[in-house]
PDB file of N, CA, C and O in Angstrom:
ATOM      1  N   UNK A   1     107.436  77.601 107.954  1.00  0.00           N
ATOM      2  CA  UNK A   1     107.596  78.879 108.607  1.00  0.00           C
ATOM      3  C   UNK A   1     106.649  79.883 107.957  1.00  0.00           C
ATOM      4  O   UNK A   1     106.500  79.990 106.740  1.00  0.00           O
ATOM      5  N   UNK A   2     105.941  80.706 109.009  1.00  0.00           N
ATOM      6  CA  UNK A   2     105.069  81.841 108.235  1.00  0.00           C
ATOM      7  C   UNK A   2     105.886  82.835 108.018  1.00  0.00           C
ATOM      8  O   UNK A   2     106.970  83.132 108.520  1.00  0.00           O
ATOM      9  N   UNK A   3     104.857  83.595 106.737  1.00  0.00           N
ATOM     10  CA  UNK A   3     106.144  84.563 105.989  1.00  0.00           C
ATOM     11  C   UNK A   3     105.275  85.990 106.566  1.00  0.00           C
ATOM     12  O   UNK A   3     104.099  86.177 106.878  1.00  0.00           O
ATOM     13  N   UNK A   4     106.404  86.796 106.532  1.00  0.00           N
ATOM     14  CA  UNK A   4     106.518  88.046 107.017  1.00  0.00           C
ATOM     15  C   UNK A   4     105.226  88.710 106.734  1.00  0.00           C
ATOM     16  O   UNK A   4     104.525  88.521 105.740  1.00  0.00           O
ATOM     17  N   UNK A   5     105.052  89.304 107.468  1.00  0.00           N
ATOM     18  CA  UNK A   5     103.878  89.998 107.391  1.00  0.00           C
ATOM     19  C   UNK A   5     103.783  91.533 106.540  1.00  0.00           C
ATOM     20  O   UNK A   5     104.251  92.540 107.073  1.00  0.00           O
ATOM     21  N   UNK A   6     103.280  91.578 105.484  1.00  0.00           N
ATOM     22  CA  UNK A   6     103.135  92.859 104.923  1.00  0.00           C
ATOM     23  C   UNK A   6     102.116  94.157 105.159  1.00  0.00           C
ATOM     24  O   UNK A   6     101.105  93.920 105.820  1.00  0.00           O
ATOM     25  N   UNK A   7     102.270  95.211 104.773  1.00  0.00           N
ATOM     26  CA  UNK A   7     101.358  96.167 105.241  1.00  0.00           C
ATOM     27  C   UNK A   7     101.726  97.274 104.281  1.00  0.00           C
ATOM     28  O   UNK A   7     102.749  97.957 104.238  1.00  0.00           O
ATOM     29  N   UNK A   8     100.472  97.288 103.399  1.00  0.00           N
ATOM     30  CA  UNK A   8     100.068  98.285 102.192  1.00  0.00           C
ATOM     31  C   UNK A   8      99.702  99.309 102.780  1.00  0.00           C
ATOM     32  O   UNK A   8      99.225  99.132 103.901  1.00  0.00           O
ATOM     33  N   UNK A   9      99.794 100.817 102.220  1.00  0.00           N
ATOM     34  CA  UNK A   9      99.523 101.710 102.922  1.00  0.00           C
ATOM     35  C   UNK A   9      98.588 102.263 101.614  1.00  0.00           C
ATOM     36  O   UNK A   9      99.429 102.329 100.718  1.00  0.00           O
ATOM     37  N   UNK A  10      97.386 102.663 101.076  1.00  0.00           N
ATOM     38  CA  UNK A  10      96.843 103.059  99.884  1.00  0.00           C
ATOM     39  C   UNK A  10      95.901 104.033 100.469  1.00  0.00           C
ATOM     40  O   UNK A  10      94.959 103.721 101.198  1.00  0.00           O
ATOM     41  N   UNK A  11      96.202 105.195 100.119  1.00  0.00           N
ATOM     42  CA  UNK A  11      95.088 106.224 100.349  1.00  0.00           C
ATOM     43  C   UNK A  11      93.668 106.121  99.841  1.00  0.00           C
ATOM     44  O   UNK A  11      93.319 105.359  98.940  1.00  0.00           O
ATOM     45  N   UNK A  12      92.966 106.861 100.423  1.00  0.00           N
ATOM     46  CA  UNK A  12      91.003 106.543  99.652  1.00  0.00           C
ATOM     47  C   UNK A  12      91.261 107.054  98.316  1.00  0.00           C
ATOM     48  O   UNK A  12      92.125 107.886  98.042  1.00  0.00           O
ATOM     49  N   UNK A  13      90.451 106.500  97.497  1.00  0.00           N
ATOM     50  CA  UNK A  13      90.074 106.584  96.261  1.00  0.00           C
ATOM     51  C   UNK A  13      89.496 108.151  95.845  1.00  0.00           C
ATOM     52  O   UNK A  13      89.185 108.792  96.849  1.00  0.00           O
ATOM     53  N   UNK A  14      89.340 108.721  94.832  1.00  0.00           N
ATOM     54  CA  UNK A  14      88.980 109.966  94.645  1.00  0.00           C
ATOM     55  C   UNK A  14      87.195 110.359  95.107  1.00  0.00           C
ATOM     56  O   UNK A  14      86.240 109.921  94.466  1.00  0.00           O
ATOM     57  N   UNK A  15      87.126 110.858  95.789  1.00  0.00           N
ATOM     58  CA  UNK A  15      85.727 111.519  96.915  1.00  0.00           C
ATOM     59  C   UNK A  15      84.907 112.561  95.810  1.00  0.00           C
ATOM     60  O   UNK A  15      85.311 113.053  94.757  1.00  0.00           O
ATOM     61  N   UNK A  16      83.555 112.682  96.526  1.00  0.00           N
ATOM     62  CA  UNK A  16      82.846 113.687  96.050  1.00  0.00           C
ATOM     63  C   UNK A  16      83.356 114.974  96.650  1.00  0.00           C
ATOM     64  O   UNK A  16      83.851 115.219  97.750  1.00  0.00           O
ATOM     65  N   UNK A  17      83.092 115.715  95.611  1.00  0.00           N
ATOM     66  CA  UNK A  17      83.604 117.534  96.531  1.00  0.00           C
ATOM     67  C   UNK A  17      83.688 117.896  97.400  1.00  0.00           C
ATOM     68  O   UNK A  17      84.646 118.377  98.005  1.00  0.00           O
ATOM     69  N   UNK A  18      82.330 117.681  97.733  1.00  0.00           N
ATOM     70  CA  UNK A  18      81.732 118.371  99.446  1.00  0.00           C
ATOM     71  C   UNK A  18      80.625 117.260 100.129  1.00  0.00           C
ATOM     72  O   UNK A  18      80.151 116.398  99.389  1.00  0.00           O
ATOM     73  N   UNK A  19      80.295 117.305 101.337  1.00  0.00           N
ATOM     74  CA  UNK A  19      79.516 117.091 101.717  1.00  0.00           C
ATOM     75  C   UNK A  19      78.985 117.481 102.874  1.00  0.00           C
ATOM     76  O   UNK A  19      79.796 118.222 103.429  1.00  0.00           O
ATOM     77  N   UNK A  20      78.053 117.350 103.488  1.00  0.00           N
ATOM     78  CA  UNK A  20      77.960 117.986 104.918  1.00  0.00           C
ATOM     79  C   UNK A  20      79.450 118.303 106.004  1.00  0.00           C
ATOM     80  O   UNK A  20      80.050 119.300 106.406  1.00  0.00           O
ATOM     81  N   UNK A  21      79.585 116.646 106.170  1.00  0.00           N
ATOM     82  CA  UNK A  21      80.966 116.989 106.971  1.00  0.00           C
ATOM     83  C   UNK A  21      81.649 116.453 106.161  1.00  0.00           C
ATOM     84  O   UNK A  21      81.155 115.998 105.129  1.00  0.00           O
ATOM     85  N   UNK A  22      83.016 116.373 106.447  1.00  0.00           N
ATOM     86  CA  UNK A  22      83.941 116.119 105.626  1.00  0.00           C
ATOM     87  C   UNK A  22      84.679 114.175 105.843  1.00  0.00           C
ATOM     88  O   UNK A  22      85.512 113.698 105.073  1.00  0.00           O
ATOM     89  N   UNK A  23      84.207 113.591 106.784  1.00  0.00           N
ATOM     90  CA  UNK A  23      83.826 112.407 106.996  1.00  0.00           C
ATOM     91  C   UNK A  23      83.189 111.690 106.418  1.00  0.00           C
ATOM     92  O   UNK A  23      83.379 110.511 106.117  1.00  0.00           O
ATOM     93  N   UNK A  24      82.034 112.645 106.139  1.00  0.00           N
ATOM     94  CA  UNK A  24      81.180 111.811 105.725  1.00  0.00           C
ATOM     95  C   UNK A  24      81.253 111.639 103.684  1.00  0.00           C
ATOM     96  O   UNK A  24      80.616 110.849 102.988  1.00  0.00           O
ATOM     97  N   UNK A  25      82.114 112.543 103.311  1.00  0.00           N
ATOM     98  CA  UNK A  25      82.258 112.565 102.023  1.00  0.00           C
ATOM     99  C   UNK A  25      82.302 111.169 101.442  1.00  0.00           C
ATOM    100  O   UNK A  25      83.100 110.397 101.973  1.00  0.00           O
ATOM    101  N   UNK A  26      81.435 110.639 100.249  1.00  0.00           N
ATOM    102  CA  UNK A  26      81.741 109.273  99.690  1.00  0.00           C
ATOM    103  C   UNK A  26      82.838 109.506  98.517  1.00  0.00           C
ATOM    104  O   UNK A  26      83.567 110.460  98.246  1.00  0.00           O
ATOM    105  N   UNK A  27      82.652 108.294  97.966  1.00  0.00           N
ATOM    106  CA  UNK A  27      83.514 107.873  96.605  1.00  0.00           C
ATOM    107  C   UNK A  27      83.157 108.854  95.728  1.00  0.00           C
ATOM    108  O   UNK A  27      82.545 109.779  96.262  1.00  0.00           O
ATOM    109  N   UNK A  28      83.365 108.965  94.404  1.00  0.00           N
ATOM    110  CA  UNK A  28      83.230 109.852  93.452  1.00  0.00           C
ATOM    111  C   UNK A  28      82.983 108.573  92.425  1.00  0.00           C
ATOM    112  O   UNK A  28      83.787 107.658  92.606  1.00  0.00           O
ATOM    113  N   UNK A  29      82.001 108.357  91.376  1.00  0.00           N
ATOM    114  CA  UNK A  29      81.918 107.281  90.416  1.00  0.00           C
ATOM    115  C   UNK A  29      83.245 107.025  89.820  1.00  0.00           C
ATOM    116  O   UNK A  29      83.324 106.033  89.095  1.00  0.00           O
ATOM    117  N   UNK A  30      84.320 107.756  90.001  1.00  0.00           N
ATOM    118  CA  UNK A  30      85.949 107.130  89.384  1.00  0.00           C
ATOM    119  C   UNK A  30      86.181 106.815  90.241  1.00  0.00           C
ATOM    120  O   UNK A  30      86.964 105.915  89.936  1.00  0.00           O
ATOM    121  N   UNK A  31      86.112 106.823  91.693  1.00  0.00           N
ATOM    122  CA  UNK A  31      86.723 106.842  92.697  1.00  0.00           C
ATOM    123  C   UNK A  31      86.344 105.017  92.750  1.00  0.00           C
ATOM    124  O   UNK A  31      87.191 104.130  92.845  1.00  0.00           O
ATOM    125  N   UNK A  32      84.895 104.835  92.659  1.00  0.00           N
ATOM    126  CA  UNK A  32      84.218 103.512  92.788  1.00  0.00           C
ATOM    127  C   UNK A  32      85.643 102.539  92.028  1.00  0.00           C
ATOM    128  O   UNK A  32      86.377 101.655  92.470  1.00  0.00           O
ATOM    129  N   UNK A  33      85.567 103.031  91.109  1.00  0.00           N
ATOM    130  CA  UNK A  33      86.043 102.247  89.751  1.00  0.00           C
ATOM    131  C   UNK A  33      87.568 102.164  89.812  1.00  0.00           C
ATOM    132  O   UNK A  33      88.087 101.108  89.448  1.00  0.00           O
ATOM    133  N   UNK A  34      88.541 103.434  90.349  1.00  0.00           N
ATOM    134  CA  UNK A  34      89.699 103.410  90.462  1.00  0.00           C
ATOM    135  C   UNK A  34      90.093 102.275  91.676  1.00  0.00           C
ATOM    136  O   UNK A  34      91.001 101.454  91.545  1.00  0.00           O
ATOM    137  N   UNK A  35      89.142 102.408  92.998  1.00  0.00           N
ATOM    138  CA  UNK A  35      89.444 101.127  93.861  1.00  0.00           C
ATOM    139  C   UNK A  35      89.321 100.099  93.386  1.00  0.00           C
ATOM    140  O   UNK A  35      90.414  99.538  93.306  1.00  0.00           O
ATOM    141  N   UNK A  36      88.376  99.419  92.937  1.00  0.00           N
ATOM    142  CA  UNK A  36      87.827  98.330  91.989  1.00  0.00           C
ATOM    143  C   UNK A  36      89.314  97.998  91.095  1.00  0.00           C
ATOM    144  O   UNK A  36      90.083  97.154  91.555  1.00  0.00           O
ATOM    145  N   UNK A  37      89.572  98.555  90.097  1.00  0.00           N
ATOM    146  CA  UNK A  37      90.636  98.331  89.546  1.00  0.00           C
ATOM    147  C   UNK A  37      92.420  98.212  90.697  1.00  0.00           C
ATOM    148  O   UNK A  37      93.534  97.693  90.634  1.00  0.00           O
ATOM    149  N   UNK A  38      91.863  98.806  91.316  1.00  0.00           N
ATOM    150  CA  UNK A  38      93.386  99.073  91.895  1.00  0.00           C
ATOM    151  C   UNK A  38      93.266  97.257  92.762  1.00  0.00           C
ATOM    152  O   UNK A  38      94.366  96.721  92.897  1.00  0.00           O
ATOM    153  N   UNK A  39      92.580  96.801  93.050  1.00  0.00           N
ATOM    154  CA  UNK A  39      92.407  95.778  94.052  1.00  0.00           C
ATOM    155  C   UNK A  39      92.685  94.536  92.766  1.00  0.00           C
ATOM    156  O   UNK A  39      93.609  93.731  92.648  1.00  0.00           O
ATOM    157  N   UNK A  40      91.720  94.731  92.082  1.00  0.00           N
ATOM    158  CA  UNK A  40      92.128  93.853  90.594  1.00  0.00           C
ATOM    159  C   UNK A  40      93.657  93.813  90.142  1.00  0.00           C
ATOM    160  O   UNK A  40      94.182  92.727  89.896  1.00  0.00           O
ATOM    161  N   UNK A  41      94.306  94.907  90.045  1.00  0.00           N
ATOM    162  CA  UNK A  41      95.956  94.752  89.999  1.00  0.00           C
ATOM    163  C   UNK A  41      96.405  93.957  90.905  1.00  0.00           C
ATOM    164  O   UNK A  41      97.088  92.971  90.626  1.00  0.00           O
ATOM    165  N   UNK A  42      96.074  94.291  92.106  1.00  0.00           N
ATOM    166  CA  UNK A  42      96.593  93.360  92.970  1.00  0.00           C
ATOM    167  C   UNK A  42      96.862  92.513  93.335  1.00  0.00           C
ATOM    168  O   UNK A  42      97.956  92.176  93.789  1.00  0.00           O
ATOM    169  N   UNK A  43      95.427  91.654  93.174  1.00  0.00           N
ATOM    170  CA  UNK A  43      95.210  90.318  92.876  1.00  0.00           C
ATOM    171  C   UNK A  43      95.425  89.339  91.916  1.00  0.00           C
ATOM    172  O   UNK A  43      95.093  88.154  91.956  1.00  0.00           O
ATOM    173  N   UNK A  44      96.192  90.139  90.784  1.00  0.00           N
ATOM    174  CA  UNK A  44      96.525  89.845  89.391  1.00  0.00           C
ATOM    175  C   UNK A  44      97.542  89.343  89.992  1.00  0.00           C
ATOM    176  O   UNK A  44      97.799  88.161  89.763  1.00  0.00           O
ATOM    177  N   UNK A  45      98.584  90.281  91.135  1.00  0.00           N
ATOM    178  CA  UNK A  45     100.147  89.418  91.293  1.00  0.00           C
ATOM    179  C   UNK A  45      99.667  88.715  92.386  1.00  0.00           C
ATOM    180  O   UNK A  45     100.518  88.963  93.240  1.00  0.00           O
ATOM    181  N   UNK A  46      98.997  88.130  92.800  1.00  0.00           N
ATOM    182  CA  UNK A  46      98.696  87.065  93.610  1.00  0.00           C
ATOM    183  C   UNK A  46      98.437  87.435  95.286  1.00  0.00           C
ATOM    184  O   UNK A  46      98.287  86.573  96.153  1.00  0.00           O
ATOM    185  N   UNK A  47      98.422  88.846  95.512  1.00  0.00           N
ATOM    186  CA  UNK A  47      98.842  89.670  95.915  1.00  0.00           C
ATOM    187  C   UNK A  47      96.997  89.360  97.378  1.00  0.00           C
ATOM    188  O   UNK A  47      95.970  89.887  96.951  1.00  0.00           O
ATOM    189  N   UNK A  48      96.917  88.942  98.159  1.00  0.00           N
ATOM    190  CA  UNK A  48      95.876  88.498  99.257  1.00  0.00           C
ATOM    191  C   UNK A  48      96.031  88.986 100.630  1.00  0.00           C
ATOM    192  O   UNK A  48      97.193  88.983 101.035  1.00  0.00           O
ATOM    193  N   UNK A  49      94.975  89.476 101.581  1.00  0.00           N
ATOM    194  CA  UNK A  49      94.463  90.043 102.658  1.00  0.00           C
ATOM    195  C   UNK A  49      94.199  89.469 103.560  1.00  0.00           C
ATOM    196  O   UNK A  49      93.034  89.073 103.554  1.00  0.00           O
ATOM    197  N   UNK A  50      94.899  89.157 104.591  1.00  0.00           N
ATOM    198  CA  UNK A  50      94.016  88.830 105.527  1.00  0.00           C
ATOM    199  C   UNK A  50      93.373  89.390 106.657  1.00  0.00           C
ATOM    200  O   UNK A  50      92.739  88.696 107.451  1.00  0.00           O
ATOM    201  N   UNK A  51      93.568  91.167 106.811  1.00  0.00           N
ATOM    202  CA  UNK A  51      92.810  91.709 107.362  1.00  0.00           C
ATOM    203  C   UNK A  51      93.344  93.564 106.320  1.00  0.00           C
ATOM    204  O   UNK A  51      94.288  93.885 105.599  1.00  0.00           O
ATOM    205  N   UNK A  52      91.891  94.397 106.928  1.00  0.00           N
ATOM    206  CA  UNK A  52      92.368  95.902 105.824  1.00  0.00           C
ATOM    207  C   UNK A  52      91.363  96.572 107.140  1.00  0.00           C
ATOM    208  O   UNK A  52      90.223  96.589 107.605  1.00  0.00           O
ATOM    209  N   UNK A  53      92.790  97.099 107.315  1.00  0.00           N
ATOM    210  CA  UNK A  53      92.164  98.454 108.400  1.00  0.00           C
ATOM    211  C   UNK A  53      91.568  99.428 107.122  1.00  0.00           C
ATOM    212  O   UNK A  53      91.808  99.400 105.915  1.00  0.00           O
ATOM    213  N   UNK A  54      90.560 100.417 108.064  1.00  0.00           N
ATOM    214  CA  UNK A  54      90.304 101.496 107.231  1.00  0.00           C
ATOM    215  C   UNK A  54      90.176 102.844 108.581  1.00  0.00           C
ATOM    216  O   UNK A  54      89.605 102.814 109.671  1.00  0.00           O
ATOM    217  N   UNK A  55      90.812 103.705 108.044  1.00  0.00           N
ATOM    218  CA  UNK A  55      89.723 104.909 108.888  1.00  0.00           C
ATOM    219  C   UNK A  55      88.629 105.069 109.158  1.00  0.00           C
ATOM    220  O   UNK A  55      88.018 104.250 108.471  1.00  0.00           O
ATOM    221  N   UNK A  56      87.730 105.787 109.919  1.00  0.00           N
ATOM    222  CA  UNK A  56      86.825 106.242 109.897  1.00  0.00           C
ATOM    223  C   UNK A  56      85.631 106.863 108.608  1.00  0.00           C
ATOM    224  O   UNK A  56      84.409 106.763 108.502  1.00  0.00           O
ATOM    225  N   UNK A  57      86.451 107.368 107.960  1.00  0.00           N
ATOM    226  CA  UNK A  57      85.998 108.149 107.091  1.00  0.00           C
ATOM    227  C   UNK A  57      85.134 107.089 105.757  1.00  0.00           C
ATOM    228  O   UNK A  57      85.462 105.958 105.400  1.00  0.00           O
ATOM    229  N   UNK A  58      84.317 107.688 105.397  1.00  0.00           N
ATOM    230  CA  UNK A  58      83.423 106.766 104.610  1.00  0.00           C
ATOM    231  C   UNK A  58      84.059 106.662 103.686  1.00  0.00           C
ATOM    232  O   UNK A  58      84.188 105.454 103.486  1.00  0.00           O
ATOM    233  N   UNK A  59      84.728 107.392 102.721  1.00  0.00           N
ATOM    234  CA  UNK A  59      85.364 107.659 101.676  1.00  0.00           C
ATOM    235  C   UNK A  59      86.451 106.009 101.677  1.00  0.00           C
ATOM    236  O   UNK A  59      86.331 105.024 100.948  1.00  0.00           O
ATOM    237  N   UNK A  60      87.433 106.273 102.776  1.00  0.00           N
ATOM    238  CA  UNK A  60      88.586 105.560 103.230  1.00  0.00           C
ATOM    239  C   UNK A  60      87.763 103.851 103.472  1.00  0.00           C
ATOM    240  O   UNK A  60      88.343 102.773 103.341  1.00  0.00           O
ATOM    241  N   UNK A  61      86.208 104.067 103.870  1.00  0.00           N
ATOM    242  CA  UNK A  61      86.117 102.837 104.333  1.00  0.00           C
ATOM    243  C   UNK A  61      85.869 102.106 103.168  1.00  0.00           C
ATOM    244  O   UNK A  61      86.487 101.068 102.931  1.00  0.00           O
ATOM    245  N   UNK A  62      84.812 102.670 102.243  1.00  0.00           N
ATOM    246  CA  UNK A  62      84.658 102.044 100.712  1.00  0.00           C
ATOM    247  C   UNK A  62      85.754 101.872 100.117  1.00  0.00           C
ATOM    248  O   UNK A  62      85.576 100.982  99.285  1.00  0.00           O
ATOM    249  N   UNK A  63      86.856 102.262 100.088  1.00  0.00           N
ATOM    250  CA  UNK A  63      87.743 101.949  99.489  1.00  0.00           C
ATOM    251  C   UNK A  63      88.443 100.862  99.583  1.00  0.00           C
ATOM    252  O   UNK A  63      89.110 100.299  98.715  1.00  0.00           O
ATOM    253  N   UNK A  64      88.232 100.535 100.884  1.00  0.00           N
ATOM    254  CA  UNK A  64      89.173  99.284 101.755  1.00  0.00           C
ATOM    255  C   UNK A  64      87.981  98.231 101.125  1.00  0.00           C
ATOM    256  O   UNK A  64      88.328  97.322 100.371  1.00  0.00           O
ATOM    257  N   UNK A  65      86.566  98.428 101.494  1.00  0.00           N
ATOM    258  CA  UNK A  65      85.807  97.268 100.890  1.00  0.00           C
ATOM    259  C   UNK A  65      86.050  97.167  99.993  1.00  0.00           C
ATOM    260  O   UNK A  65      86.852  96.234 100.033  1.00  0.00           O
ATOM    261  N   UNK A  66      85.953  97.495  98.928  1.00  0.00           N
ATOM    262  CA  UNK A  66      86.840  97.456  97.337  1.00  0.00           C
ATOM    263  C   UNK A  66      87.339  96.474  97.078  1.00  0.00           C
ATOM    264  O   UNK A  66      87.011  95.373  96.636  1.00  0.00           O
ATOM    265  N   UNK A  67      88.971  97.414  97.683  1.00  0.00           N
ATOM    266  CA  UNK A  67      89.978  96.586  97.452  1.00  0.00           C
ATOM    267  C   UNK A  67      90.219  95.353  97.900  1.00  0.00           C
ATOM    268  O   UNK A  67      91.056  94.637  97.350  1.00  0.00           O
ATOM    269  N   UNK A  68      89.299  94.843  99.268  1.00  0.00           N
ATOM    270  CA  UNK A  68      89.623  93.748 100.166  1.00  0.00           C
ATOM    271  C   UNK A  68      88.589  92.550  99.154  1.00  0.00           C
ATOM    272  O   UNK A  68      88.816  91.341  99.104  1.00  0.00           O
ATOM    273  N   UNK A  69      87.388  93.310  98.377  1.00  0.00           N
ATOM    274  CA  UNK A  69      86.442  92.312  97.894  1.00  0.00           C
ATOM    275  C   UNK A  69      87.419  91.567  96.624  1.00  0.00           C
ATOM    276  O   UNK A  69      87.631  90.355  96.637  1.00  0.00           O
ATOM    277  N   UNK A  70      88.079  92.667  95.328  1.00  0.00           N
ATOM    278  CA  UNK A  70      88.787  92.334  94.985  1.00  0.00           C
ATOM    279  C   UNK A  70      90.414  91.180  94.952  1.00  0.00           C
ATOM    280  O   UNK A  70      90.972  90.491  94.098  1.00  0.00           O
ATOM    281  N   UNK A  71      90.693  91.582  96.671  1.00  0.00           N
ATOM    282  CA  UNK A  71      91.804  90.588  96.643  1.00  0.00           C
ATOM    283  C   UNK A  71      91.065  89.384  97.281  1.00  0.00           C
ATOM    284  O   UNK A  71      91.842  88.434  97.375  1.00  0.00           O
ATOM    285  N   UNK A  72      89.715  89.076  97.792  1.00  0.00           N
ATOM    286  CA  UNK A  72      89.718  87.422  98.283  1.00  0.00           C
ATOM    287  C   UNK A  72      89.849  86.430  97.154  1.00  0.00           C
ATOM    288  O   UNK A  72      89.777  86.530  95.929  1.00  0.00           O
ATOM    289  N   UNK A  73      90.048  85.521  97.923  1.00  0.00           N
ATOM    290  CA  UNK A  73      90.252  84.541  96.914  1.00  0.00           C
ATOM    291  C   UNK A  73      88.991  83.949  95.951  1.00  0.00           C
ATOM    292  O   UNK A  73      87.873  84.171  96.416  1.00  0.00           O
ATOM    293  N   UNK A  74      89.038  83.263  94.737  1.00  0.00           N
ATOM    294  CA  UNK A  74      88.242  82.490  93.951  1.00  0.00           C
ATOM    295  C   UNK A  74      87.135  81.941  95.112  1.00  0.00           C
ATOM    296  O   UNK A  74      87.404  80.982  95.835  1.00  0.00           O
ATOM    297  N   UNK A  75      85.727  82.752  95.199  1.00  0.00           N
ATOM    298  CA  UNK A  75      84.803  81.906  95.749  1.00  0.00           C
ATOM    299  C   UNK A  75      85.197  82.017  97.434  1.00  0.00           C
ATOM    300  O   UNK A  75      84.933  81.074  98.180  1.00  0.00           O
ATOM    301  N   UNK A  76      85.854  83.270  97.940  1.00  0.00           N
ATOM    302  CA  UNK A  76      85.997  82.860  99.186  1.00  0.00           C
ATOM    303  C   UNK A  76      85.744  84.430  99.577  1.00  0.00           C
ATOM    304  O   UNK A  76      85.575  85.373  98.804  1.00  0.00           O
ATOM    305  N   UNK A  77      85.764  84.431 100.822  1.00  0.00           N
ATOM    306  CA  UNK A  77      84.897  85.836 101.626  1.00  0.00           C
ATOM    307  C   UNK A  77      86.454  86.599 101.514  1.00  0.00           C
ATOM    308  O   UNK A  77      87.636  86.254 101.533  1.00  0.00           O
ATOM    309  N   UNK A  78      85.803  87.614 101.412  1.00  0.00           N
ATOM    310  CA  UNK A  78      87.080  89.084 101.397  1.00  0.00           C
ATOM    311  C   UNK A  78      87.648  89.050 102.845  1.00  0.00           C
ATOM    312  O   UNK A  78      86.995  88.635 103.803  1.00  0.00           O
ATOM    313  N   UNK A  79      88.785  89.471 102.912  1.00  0.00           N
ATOM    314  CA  UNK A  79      88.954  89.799 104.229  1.00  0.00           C
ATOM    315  C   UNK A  79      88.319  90.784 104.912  1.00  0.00           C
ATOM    316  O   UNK A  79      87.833  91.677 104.218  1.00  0.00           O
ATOM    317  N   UNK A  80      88.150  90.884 106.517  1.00  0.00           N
ATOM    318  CA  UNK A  80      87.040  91.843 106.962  1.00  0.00           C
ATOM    319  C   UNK A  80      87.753  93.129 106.990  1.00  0.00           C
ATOM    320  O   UNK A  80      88.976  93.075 107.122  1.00  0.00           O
ATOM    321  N   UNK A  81      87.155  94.334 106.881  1.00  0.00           N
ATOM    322  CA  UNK A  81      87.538  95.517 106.800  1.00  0.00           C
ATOM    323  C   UNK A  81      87.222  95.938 108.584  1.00  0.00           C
ATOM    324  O   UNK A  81      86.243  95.634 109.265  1.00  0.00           O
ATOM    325  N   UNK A  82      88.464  96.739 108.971  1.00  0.00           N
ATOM    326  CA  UNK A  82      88.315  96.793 110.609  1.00  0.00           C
ATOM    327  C   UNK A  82      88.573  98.263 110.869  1.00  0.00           C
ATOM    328  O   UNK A  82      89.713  98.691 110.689  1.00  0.00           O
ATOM    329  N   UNK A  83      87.631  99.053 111.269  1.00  0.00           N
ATOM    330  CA  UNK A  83      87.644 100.658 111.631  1.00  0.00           C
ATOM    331  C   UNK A  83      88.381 100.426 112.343  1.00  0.00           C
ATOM    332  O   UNK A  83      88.383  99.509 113.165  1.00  0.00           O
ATOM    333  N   UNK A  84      89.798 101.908 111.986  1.00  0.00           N
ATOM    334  CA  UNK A  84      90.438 101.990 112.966  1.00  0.00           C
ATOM    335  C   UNK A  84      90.494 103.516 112.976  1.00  0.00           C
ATOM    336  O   UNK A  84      90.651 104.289 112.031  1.00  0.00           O
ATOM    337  N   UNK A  85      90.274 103.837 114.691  1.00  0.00           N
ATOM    338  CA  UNK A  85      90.173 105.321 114.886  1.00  0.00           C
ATOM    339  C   UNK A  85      91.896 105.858 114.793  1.00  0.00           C
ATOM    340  O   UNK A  85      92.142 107.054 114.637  1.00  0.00           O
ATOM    341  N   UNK A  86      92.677 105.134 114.874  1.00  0.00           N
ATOM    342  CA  UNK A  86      93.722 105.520 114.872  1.00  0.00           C
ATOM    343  C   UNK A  86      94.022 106.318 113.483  1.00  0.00           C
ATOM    344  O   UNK A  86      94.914 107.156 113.612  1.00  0.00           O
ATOM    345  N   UNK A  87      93.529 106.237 112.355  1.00  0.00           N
ATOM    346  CA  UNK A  87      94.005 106.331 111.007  1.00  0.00           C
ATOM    347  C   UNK A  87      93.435 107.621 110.564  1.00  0.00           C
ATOM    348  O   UNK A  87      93.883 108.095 109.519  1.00  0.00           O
ATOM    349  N   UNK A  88      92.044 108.581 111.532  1.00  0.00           N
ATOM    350  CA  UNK A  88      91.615 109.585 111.381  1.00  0.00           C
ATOM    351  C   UNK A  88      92.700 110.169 110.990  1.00  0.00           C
ATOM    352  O   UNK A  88      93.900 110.107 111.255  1.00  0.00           O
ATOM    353  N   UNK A  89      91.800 110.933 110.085  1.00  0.00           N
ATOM    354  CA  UNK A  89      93.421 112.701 109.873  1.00  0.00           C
ATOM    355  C   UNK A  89      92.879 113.492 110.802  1.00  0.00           C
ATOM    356  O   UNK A  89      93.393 114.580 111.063  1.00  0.00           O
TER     357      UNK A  89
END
């Protein structure tokens, strides 16, 4: 029997200040590093993806790559990261 399906809810990682628009704002160099780590916890409890919506927002989308590169498995492709307009603020 397949097991229940879970769904993490993790906000973007910490952003640069400003940027033109506010979409377009990236990561912040902790921000890089806080996703990075946060995906590494994850994967520590065994913890795997098989798909990571992201928003629109660049900020939100690096973050999801991150974390999704972090949880694939030993030697195997991350799960794909899938824009979803729904998740805009």
């Amino acid at each position: 029997m397949a097991a229940d399906p879970e769904v993490w809810i993790l906000r973007h990682a910490e952003a640069e200040p400003s940027a033109g628009a506010d979409g377009e704002r990236r990561l912040a160099p902790a921000g890089e590093a806080a996703a990075r780590a946060l995906g590494e916890r994850l994967a520590a409890r065994g913890l795997r993806a098989a798909r990571v919506l992201a928003s629109p927002l660049a900020r939100a989308r690096r973050t999801a790559e991150l974390v999704a590169a972090a949880l694939a498995p030993p030697g195997g492709p991350p799960a794909p990261v899938v824009r979803c307009d729904l998740l805009r603020p």
